[in-house]
Biopython code that builds the backbone (N, CA, C, O; Angstrom):
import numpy as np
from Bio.PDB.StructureBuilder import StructureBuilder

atoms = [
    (1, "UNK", "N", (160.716, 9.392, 90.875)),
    (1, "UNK", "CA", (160.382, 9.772, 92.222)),
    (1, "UNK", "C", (158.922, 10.217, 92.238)),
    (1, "UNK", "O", (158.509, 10.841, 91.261)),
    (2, "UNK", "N", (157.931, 9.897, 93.474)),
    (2, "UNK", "CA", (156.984, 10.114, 93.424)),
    (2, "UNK", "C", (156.394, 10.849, 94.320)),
    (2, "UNK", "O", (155.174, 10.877, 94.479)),
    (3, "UNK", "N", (157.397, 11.638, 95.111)),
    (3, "UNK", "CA", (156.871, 12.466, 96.393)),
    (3, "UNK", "C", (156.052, 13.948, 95.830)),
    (3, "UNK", "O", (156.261, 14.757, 94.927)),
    (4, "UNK", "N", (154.959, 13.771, 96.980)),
    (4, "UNK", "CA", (153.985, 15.096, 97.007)),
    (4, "UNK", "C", (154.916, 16.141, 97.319)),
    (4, "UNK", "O", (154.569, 17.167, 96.734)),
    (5, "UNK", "N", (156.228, 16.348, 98.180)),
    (5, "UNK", "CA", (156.906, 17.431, 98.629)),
    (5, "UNK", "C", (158.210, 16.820, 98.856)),
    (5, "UNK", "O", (158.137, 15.627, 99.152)),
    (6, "UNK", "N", (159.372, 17.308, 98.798)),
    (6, "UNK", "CA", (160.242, 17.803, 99.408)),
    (6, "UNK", "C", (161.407, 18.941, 99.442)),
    (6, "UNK", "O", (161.261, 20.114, 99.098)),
    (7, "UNK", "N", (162.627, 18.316, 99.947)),
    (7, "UNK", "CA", (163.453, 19.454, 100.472)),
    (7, "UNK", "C", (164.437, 19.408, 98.992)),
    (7, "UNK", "O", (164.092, 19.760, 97.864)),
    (8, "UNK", "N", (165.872, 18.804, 99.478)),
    (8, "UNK", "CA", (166.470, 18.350, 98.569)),
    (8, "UNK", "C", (166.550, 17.561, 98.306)),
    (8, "UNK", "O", (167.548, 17.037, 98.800)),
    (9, "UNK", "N", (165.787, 16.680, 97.409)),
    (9, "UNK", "CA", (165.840, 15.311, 96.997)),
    (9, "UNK", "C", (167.042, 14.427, 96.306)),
    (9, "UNK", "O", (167.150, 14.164, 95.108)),
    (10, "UNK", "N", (167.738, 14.118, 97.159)),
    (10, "UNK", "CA", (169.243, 13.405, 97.150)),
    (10, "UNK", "C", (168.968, 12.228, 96.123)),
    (10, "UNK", "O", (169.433, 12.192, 94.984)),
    (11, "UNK", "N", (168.411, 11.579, 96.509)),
    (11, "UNK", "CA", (167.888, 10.565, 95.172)),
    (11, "UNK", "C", (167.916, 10.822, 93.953)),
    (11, "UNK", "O", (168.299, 9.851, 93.300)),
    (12, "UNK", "N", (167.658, 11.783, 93.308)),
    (12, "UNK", "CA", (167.504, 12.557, 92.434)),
    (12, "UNK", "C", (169.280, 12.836, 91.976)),
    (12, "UNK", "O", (169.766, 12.789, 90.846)),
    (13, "UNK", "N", (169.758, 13.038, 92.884)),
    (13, "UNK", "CA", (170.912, 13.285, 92.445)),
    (13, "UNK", "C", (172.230, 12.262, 92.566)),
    (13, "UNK", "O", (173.365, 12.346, 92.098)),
    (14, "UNK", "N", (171.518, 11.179, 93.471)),
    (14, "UNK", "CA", (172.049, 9.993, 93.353)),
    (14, "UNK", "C", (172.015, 9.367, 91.706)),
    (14, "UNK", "O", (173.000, 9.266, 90.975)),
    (15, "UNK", "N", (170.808, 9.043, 91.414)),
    (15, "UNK", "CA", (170.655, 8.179, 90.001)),
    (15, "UNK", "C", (170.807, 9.155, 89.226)),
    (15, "UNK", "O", (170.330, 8.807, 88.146)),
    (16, "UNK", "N", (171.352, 10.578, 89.132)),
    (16, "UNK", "CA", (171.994, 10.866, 88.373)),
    (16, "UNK", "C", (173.027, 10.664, 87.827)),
    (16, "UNK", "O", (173.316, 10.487, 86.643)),
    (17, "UNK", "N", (173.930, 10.712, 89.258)),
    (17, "UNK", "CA", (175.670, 10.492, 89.682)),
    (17, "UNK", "C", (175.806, 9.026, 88.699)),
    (17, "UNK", "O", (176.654, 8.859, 87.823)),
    (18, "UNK", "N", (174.656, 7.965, 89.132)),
    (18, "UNK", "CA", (174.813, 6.662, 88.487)),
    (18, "UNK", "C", (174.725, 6.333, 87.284)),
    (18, "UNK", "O", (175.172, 5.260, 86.878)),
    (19, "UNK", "N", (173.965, 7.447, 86.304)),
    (19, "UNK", "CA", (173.435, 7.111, 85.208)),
    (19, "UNK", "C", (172.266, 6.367, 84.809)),
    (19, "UNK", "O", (172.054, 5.505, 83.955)),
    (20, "UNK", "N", (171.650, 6.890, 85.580)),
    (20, "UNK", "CA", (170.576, 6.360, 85.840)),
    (20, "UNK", "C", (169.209, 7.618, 85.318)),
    (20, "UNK", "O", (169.129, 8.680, 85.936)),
    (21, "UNK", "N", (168.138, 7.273, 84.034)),
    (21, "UNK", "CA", (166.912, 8.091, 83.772)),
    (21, "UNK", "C", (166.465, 8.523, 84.796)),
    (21, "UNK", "O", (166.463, 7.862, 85.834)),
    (22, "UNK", "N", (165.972, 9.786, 84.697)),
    (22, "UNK", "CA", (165.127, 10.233, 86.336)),
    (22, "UNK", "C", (163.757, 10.247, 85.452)),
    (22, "UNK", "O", (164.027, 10.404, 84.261)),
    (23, "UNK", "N", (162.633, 10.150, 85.659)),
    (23, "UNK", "CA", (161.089, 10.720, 85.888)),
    (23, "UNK", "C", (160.937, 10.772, 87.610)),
    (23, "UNK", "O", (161.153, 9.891, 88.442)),
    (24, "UNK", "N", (160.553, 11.939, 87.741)),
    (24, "UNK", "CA", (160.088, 12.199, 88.878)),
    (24, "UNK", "C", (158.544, 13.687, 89.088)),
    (24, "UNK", "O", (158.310, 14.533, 88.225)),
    (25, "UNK", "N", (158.098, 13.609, 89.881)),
    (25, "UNK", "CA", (157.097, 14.268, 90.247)),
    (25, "UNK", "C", (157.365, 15.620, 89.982)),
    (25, "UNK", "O", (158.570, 15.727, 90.211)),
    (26, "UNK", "N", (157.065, 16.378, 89.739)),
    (26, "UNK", "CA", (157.108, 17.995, 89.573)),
    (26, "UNK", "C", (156.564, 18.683, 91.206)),
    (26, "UNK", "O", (155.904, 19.687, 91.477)),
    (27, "UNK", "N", (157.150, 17.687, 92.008)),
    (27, "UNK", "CA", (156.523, 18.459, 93.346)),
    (27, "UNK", "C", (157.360, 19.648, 93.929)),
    (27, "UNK", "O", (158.561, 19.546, 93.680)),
    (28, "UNK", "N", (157.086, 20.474, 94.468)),
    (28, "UNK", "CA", (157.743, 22.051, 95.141)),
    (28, "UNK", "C", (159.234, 21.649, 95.856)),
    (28, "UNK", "O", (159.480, 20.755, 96.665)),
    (29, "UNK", "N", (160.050, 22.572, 95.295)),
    (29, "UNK", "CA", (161.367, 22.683, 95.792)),
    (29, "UNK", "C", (162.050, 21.479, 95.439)),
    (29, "UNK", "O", (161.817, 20.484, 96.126)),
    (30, "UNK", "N", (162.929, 21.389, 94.394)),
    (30, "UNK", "CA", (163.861, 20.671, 94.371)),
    (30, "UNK", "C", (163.979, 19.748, 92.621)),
    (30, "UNK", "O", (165.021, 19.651, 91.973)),
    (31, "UNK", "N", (162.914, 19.312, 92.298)),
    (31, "UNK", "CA", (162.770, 18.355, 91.151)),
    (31, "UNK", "C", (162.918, 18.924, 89.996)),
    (31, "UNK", "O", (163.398, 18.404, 88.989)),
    (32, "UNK", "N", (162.522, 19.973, 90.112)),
    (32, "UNK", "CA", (162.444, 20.731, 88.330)),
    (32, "UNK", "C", (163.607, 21.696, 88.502)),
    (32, "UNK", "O", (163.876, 22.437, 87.558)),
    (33, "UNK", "N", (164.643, 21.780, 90.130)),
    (33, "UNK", "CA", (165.860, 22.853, 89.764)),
    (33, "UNK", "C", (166.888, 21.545, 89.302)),
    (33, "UNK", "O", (167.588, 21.594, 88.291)),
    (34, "UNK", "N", (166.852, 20.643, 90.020)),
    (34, "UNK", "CA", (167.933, 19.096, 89.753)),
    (34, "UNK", "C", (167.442, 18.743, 87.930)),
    (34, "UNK", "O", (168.214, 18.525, 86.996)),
    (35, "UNK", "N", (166.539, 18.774, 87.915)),
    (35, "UNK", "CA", (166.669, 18.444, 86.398)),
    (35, "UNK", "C", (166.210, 19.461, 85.430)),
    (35, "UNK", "O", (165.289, 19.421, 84.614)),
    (36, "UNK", "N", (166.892, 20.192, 85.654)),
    (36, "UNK", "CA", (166.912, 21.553, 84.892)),
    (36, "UNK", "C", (165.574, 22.118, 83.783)),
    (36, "UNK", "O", (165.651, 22.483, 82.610)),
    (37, "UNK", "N", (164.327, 22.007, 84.737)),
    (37, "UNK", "CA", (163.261, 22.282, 84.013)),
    (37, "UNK", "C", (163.016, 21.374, 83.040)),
    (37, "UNK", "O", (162.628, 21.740, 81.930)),
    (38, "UNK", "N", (163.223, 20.038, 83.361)),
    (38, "UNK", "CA", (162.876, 18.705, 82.193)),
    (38, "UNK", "C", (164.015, 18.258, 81.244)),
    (38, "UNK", "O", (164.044, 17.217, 80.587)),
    (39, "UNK", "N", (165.432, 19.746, 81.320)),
    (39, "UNK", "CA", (166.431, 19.310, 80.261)),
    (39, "UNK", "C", (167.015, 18.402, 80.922)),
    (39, "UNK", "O", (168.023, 18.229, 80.236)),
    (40, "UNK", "N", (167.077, 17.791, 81.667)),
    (40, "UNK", "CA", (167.996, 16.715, 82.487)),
    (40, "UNK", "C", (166.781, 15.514, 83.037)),
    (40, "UNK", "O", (167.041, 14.981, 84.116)),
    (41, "UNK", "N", (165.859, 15.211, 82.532)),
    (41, "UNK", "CA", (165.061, 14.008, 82.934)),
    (41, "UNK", "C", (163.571, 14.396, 82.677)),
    (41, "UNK", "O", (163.450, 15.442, 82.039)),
    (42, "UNK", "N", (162.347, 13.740, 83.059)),
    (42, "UNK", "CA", (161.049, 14.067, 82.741)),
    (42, "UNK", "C", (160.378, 14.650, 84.408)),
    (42, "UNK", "O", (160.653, 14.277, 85.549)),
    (43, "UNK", "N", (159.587, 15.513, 83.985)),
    (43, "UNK", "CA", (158.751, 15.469, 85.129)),
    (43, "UNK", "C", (157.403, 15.746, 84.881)),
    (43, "UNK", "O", (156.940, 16.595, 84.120)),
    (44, "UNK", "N", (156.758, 14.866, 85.671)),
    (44, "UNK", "CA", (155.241, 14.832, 85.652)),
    (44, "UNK", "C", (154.609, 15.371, 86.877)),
    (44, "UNK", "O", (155.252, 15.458, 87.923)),
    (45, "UNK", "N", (153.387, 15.731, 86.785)),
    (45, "UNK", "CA", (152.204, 16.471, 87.623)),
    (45, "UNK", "C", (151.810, 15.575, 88.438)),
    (45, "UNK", "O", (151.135, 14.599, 88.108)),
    (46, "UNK", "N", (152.243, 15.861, 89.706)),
    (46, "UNK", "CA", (152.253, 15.011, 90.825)),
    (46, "UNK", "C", (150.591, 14.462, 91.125)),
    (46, "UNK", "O", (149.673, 15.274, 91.017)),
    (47, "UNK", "N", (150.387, 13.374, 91.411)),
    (47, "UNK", "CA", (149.423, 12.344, 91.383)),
    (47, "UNK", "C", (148.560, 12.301, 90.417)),
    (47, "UNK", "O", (147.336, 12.336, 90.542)),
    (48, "UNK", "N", (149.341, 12.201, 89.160)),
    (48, "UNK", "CA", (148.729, 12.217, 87.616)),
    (48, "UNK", "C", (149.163, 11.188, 87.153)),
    (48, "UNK", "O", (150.328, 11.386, 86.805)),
    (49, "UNK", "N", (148.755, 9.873, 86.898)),
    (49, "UNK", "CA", (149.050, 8.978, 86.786)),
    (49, "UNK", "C", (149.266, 8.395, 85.290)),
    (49, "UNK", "O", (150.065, 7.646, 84.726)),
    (50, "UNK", "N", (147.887, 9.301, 84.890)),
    (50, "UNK", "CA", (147.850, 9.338, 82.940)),
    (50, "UNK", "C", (149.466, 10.008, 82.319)),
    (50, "UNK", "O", (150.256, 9.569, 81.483)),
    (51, "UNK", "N", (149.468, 11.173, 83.124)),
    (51, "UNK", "CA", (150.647, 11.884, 82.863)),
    (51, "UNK", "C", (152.243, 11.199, 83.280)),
    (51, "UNK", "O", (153.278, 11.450, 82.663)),
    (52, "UNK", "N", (152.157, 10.535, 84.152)),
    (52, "UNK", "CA", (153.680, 9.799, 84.255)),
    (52, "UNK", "C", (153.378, 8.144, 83.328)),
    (52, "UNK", "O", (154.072, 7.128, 83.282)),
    (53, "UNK", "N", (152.459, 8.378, 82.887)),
    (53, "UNK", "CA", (152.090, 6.160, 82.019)),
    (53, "UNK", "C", (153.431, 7.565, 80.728)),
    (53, "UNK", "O", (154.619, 7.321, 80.516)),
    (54, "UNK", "N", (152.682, 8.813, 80.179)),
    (54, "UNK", "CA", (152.899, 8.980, 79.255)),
    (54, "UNK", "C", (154.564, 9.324, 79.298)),
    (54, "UNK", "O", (155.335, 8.969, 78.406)),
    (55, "UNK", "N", (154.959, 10.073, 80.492)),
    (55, "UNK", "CA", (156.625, 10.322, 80.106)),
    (55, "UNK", "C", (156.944, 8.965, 79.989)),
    (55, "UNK", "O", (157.363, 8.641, 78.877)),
    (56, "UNK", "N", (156.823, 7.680, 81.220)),
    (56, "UNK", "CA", (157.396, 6.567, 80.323)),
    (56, "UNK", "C", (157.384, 5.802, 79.161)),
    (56, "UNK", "O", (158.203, 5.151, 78.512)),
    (57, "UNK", "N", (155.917, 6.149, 79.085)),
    (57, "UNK", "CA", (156.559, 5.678, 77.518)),
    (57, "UNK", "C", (157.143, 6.768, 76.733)),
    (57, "UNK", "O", (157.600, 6.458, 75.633)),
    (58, "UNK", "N", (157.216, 8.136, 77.153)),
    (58, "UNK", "CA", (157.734, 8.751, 76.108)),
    (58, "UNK", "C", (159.478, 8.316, 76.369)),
    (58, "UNK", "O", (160.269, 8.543, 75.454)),
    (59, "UNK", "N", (159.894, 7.783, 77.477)),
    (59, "UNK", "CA", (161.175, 7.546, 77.961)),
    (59, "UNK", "C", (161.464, 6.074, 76.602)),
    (59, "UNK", "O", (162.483, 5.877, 75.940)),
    (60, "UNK", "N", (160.276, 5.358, 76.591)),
    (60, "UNK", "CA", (160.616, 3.950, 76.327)),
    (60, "UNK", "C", (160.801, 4.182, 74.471)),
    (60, "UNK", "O", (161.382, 3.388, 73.732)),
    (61, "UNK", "N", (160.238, 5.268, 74.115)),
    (61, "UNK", "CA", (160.232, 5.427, 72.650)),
    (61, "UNK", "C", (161.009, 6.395, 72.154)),
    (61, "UNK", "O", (161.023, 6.583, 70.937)),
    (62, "UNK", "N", (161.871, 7.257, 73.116)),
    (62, "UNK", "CA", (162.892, 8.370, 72.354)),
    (62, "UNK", "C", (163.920, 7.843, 73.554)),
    (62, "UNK", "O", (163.775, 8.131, 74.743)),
    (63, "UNK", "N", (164.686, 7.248, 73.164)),
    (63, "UNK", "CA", (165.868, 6.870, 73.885)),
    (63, "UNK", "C", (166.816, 7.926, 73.327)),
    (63, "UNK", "O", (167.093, 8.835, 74.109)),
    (64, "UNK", "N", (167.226, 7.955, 72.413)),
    (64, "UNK", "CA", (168.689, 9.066, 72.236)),
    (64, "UNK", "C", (168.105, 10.625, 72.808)),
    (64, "UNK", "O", (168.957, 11.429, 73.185)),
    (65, "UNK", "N", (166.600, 11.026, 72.859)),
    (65, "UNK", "CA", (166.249, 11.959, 73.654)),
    (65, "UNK", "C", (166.373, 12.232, 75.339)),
    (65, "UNK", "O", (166.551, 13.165, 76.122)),
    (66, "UNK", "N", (166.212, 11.141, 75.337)),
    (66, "UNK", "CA", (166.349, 10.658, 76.847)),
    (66, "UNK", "C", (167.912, 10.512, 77.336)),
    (66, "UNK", "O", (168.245, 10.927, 78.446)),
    (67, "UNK", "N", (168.812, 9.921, 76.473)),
    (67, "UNK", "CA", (170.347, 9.576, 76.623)),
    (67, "UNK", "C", (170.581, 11.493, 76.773)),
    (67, "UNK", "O", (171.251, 11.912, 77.717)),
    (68, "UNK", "N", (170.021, 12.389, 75.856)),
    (68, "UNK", "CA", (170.889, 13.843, 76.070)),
    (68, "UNK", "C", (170.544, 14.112, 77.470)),
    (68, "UNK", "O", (171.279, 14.701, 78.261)),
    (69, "UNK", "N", (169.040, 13.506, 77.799)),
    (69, "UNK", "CA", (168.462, 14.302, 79.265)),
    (69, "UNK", "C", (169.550, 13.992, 80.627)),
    (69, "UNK", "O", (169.877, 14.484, 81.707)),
    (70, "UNK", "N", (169.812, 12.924, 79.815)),
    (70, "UNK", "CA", (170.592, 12.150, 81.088)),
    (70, "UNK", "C", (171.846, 12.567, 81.086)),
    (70, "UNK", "O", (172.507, 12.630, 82.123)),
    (71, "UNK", "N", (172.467, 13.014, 79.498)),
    (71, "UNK", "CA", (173.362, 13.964, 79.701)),
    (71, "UNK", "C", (174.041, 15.206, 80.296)),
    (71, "UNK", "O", (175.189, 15.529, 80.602)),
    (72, "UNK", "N", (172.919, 15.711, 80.322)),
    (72, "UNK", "CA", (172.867, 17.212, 80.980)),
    (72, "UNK", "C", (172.527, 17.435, 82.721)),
    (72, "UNK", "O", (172.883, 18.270, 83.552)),
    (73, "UNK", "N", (171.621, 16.175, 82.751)),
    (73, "UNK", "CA", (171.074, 15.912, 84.640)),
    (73, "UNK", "C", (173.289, 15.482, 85.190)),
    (73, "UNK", "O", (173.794, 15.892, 86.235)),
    (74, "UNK", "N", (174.060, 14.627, 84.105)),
    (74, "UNK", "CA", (175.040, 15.171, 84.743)),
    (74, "UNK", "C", (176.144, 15.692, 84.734)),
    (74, "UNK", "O", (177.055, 15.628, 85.560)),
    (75, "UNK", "N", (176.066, 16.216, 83.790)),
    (75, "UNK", "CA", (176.852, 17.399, 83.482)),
    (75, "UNK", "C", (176.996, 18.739, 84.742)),
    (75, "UNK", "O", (177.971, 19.365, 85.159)),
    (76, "UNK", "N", (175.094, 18.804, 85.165)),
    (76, "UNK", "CA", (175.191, 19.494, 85.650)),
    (76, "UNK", "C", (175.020, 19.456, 87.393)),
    (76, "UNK", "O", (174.473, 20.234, 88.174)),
    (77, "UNK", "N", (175.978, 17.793, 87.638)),
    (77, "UNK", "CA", (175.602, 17.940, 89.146)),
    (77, "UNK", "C", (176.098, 18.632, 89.841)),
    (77, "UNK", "O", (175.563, 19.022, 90.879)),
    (78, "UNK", "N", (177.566, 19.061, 89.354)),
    (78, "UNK", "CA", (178.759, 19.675, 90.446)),
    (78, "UNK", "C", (178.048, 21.234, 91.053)),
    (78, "UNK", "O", (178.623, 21.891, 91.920)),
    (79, "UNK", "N", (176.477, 21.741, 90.313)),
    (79, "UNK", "CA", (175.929, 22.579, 90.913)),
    (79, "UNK", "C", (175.918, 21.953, 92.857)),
    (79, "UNK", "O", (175.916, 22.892, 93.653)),
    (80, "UNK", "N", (175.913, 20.673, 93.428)),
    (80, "UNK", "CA", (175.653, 20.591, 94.469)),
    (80, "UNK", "C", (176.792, 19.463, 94.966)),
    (80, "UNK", "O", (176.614, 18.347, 95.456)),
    (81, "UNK", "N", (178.099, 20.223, 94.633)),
    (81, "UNK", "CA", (178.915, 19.523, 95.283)),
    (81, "UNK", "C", (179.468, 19.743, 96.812)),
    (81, "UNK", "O", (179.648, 20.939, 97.044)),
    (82, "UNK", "N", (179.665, 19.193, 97.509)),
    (82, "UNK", "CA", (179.050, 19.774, 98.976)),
    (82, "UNK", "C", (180.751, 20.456, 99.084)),
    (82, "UNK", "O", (180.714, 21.640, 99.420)),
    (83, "UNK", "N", (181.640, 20.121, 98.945)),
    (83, "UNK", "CA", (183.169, 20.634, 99.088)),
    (83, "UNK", "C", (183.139, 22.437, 98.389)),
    (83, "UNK", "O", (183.438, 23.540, 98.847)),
    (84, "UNK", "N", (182.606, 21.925, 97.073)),
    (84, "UNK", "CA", (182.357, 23.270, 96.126)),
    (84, "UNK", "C", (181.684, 24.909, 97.167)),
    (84, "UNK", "O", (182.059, 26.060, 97.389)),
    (85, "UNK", "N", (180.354, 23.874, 97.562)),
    (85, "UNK", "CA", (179.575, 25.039, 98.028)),
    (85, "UNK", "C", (180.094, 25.432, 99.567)),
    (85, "UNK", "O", (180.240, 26.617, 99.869)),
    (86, "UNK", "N", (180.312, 24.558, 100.343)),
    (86, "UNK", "CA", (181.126, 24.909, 101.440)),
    (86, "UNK", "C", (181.803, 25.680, 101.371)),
    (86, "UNK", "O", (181.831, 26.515, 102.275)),
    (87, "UNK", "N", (182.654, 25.776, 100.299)),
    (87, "UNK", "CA", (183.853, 27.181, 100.807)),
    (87, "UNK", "C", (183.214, 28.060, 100.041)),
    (87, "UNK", "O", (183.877, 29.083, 99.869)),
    (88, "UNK", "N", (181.501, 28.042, 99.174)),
    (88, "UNK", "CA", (181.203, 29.560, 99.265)),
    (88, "UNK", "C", (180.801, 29.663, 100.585)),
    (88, "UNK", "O", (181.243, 30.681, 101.119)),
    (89, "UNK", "N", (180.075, 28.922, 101.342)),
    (89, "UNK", "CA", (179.539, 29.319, 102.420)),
    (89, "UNK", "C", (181.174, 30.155, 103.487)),
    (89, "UNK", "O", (181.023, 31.116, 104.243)),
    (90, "UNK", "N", (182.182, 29.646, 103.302)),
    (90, "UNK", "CA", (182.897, 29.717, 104.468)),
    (90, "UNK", "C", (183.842, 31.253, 103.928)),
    (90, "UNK", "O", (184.419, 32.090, 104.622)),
    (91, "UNK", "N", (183.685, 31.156, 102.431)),
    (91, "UNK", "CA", (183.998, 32.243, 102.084)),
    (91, "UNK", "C", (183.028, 33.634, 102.425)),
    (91, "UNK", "O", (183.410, 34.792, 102.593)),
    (92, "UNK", "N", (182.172, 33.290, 102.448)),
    (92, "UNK", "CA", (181.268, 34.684, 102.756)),
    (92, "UNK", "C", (180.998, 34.708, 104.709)),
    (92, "UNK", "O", (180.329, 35.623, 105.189)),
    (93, "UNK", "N", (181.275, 34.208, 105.124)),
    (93, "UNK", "CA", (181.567, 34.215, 106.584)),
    (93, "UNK", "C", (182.855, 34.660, 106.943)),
    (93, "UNK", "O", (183.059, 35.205, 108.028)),
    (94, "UNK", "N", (184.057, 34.395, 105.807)),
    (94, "UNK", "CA", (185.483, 35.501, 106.286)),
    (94, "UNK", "C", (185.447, 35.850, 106.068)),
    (94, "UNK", "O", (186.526, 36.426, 106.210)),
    (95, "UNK", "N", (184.211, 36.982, 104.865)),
    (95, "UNK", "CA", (184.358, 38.570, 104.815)),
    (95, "UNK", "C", (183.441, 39.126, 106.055)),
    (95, "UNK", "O", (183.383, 40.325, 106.330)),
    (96, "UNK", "N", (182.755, 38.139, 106.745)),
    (96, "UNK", "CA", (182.179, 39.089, 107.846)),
    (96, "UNK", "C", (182.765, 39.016, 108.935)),
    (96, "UNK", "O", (182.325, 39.670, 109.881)),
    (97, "UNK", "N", (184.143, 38.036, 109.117)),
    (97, "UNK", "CA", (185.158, 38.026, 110.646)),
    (97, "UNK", "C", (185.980, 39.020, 110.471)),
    (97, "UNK", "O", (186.814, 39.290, 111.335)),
]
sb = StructureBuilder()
sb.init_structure("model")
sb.init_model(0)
sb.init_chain("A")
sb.init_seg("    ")
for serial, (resi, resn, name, xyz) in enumerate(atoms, 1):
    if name == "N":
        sb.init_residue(resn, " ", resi, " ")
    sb.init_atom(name, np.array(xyz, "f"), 0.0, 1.0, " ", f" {name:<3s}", serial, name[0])
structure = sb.get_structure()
């Protein structure tokens, strides 16, 4: 992913779900909490171009490094399972009815 900003970047957690390598941008809110500070995929310094040539190839030359990253990006998706977090949300709204 190569965005300057966003919110929650669903993508991100799409080609996770799929099994799919992430490199994506280190841009604000969202990229470095989905891939757990780099343990779940690479991230590079947004419009650094030297810096993302190098995670891919660092992707293209440590594959079983890359297979754990991809391990853990999903291991740890059910952090944003929308059923999950809903009934915290709905739970902390029936302690205030």
């Amino acid at each position: 992913m190569s965005s300057k900003f966003e919110g929650l970047p669903n993508v991100l957690l799409e080609a996770a779900t799929l099994g799919k390598f992430i490199i994506s941008s280190n841009c604000p809110t969202g990229p470095k909490e989905i891939l757990l500070n780099g343990k779940g995929g690479l991230l590079y310094d947004a419009n650094n171009i030297n810096h993302l040539k190098n995670k891919i190839l660092f992707f293209i030359n440590n594959r079983n490094k890359s297979q754990k990253m991809l391990f853990n990006a999903k291991k740890n998706l059910n952090r944003f399972d929308y059923k999950k977090n809903l009934n915290k949300y709905l739970k902390i709204i029936n302690e205030f009815t």
